[in-house]
C-alpha angles and dihedrals in degrees: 000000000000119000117257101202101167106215085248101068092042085058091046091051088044091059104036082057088056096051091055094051089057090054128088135241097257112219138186110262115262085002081127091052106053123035088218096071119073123221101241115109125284125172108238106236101169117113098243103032108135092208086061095046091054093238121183104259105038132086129276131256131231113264137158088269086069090063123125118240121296100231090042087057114111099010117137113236086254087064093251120120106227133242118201109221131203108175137008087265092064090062099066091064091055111098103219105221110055093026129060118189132244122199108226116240096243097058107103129232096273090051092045083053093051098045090045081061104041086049095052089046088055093035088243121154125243114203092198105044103117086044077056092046098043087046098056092036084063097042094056093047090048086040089053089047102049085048090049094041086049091049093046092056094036085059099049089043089055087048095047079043093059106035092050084059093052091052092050088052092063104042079060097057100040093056082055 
């Protein structure tokens, strides 16, 4: 399948890429000067924490001016919007050129199949799909093995089997 990227969502990743250039790494306050802290996000909440007052010098805080742009929210970094999907029928709603299709994580091997189908027949495309591939390539070889694994024991059970009743046979025919 060739990409369909429209001019307008390349804009809109470009400058969403731009507006998280501008922003800063946001860290835990005082996380540089004590080992103990790590450096991933927490609100200050003391009274005299100079993070929390805003205070010229310190770092900034998260807030909504720090948000990326509004018609960039929610765009896939291949420039689709997703759609979630649950069954074939799903797929048919999906336009092709501005949305790209995700397989929810609950929907078994038989419906991905399907819905795999169903997206190459309309040119959709599907975010997932090697996920979907590497899934059902592992199945197969696990399936193979477990059948292989049952026939082999089936086999040596009809052979215990028989020669048990052979056995038996013989005893028999010995005590006669």
């Amino acid at each position: 399948m060739t990409e369909k990227k429209p001019q307008l969502q390349r804009k809109a990743l470009r400058t969403r890429e731009r507006a998280r250039n501008k922003k800063p790494a946001f860290l835990r306050p005082e996380s540089w000067r004590d080992a103990k802290f790590s450096e991933s996000w927490r609100r200050p909440r003391g009274l005299d924490n100079k993070v929390r007052q805003k205070i010229k010098g310190w770092p900034a805080s998260p807030n909504t001016g720090y948000k990326g742009p509004n018609f960039a929210r929610g765009l896939h970094p291949s420039g689709y919007r997703e759609v979630i999907v649950y069954n074939a029928e799903d797929v048919a709603v999906v336009d092709s050129t501005t949305q790209a299709i995700r397989i929810a994580h609950t929907v078994g091997k038989r419906k991905r199949a399907l819905i795999i189908v169903e997206a190459e027949k309309l040119q959709v495309k599907v975010l997932n799909m090697p996920v979907v591939e590497k899934v059902i390539g592992a199945e197969t070889e696990q399936d193979t093995k477990e059948t292989s694994e049952k026939s082999d024991k089936k086999k040596e059970k009809t052979v215990k089997a028989k020669e048990d009743k052979s056995k038996a046979k013989k005893s028999k025919e010995k005590k006669k």
